[in-house]
C-alpha positions as CSV (number, residue, x, y, z in Angstrom):
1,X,0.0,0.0,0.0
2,X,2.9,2.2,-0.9
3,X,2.6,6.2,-2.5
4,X,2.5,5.7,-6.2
5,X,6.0,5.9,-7.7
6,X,6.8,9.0,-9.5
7,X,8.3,8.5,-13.1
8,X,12.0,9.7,-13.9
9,X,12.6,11.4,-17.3
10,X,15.7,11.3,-19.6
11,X,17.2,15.0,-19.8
12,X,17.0,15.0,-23.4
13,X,12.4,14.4,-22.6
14,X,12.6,17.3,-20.5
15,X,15.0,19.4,-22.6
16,X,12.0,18.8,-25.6
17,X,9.5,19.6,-23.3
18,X,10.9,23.0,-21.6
19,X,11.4,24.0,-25.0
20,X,8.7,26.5,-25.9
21,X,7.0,26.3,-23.0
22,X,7.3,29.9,-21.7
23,X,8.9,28.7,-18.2
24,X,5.1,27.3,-17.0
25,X,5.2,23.9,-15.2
26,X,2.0,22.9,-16.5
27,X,2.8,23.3,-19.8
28,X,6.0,21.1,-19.6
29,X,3.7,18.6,-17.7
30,X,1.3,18.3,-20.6
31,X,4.1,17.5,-23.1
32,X,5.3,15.0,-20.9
33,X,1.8,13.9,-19.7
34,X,2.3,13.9,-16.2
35,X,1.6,16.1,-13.2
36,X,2.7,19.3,-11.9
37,X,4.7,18.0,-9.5
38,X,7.0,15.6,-11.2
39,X,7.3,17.8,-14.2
40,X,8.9,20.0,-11.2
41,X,10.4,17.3,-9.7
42,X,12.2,16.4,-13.1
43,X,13.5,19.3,-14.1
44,X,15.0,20.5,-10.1
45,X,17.2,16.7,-10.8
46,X,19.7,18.0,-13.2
47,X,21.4,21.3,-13.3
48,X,21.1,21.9,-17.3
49,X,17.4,21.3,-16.5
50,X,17.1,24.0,-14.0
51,X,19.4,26.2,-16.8
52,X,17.4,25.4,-19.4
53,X,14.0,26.1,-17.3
54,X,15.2,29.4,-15.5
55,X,16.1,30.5,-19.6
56,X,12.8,29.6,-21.1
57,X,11.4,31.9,-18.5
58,X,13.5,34.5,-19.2
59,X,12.2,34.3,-22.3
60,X,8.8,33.9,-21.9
61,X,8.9,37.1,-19.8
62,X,10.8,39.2,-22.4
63,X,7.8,37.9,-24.5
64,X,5.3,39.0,-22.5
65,X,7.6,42.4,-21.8
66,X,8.0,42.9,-25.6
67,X,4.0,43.0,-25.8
68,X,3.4,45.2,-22.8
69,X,6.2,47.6,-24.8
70,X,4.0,47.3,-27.7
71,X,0.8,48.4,-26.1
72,X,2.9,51.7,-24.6
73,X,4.2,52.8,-28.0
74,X,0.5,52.4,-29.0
75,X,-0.2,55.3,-26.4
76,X,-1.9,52.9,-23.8
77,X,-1.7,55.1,-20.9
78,X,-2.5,52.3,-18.4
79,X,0.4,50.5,-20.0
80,X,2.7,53.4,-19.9
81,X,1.8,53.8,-15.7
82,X,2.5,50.0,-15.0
83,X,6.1,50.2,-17.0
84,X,7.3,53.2,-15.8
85,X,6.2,52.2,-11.9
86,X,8.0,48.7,-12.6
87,X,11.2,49.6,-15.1
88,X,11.1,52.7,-14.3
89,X,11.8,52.8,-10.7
90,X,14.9,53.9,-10.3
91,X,14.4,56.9,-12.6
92,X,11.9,58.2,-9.6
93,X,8.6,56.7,-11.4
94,X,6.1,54.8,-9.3
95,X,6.1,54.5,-5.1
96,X,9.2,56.4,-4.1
97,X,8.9,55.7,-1.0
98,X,6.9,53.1,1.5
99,X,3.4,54.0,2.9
100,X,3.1,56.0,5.5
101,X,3.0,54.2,9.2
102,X,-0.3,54.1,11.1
103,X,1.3,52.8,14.0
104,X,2.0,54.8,17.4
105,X,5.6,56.7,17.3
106,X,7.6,55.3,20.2
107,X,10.8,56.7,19.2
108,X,12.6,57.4,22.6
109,X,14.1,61.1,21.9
110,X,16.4,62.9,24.5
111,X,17.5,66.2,24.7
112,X,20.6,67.3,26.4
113,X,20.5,71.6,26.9
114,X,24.0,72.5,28.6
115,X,23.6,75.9,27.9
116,X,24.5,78.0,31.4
117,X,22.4,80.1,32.3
C-alpha cells in the first residue's frame, strides 16, 4: 500500500518539453503527460534542466515584456503607468517611498540643553 512511484525522465524528454514552454510547469507537464509535480520534480534533478527552465522563463517574460512595450508605444496610458512604476523605478517613477505608518511613534528622543544660564 505504498505512494505511487513517480516517473523519472531522460534529460534530453525534458529538454523537448521545456522548449517553448514559456517557463510554466503545466505546460512542460502536458508535453510530458504527467503532473505538476513531477514535471517539477524532473527538471529540479539535473542542473542543465534547472538552466534550461530558468532560460525559457527568461524568455517567456521578455515575450510577455516585448508586448506590454508594444501596447505603450500604442499610447496605452495604463500601459505606460505600470512600465514606468516597474522599469522605471529607479528613474523616480512609481512608489518612491513606503506608505506611511499608522502605527503609534515610540521613538525614545532625548535632549541634552548645557547651555549655562
Amino acid at each position: 500500500m505504498g505512494g505511487r512511484k513517480k516517473k523519472h525522465y531522460k534529460r534530453q524528454e525534458l529538454l523537448e518539453a521545456i522548449k517553448n514552454s514559456g517557463g510554466i510547469i503545466t505546460t512542460i507537464a502536458l508535453a510530458l503527460g504527467c503532473d505538476w509535480h513531477t514535471a517539477k520534480a524532473n527538471i529540479d534533478r539535473h542542473e542543465e534542466t534547472r538552466e534550461a527552465y530558468r532560460d525559457e522563463l527568461e524568455t517567456g517574460l521578455d515575450l510577455v515584456e516585448g508586448k506590454a512595450f508594444e501596447q505603450a508605444r500604442g499610447g496605452d496610458g495604463a500601459m505606460i503607468r505600470f512600465i514606468l512604476a516597474t522599469k522605471g523605478r529607479a528613474r523616480g517613477y512609481g512608489d518612491a517611498s513606503p506608505p506611511e505608518s499608522t502605527a503609534p511613534d515610540n521613538t525614545l528622543r532625548i535632549e541634552i540643553d548645557d547651555a549655562t544660564e
